[in-house]
C-alpha positions in Angstrom: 85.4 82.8 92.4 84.3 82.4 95.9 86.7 83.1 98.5 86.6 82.3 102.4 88.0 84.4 105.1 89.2 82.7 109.0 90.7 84.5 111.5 94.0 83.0 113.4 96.1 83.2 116.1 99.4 82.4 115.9 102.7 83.2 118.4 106.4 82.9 118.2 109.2 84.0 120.9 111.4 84.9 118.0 109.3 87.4 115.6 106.5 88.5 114.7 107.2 87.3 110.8 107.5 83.7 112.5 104.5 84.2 114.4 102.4 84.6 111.2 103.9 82.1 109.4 103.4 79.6 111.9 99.9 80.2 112.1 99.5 80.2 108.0 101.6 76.9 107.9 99.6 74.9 111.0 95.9 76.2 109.0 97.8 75.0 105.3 97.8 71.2 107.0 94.1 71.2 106.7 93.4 74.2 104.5 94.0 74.3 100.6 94.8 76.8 98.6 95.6 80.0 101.5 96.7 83.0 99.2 96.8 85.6 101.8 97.4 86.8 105.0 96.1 90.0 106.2 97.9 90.9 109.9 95.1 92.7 111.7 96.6 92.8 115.4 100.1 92.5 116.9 100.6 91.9 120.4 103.7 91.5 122.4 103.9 89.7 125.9 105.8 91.1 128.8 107.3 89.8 131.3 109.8 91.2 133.5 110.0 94.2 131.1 111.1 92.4 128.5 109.0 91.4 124.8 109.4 87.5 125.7 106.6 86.6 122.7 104.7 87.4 119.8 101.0 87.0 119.1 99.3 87.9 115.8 96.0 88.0 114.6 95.3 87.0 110.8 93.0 86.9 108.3 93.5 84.2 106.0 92.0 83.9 102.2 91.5 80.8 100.6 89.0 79.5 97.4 86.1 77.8 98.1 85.9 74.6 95.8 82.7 72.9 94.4 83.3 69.2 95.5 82.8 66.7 92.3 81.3 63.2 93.5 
């Protein structure tokens, strides 16, 4: 099997669980097959002092299919 690896960006004010899943739902709209996620970067916005959102970086893992005409 060959596999293809993307990186994404996803955010979430409510968690960083959210954020990811966000981003692996939005890429599954276009994107067949995504078996995993690796996180490779959290990052939380400040403002005022306060974590008002989360960003994530992922790694997402999905076949590469031979197309049949």
């Amino acid at each position: 099997m060959i596999e293809k690896i993307i990186e994404l960006t996803g955010s979430s004010a409510t968690s960083i669980e959210e954020a990811v899943s966000l981003a692996v739902a939005r890429a599954a709209v276009t994107i067949n097959g995504i078996y995993q996620a690796q996180l490779t970067d959290i990052t939380a916005v400040v403002e005022d002092g306060t974590v008002v959102r989360w960003k994530v970086k992922i790694k997402a893992t999905f076949p590469v299919r031979d197309r049949l005409h």
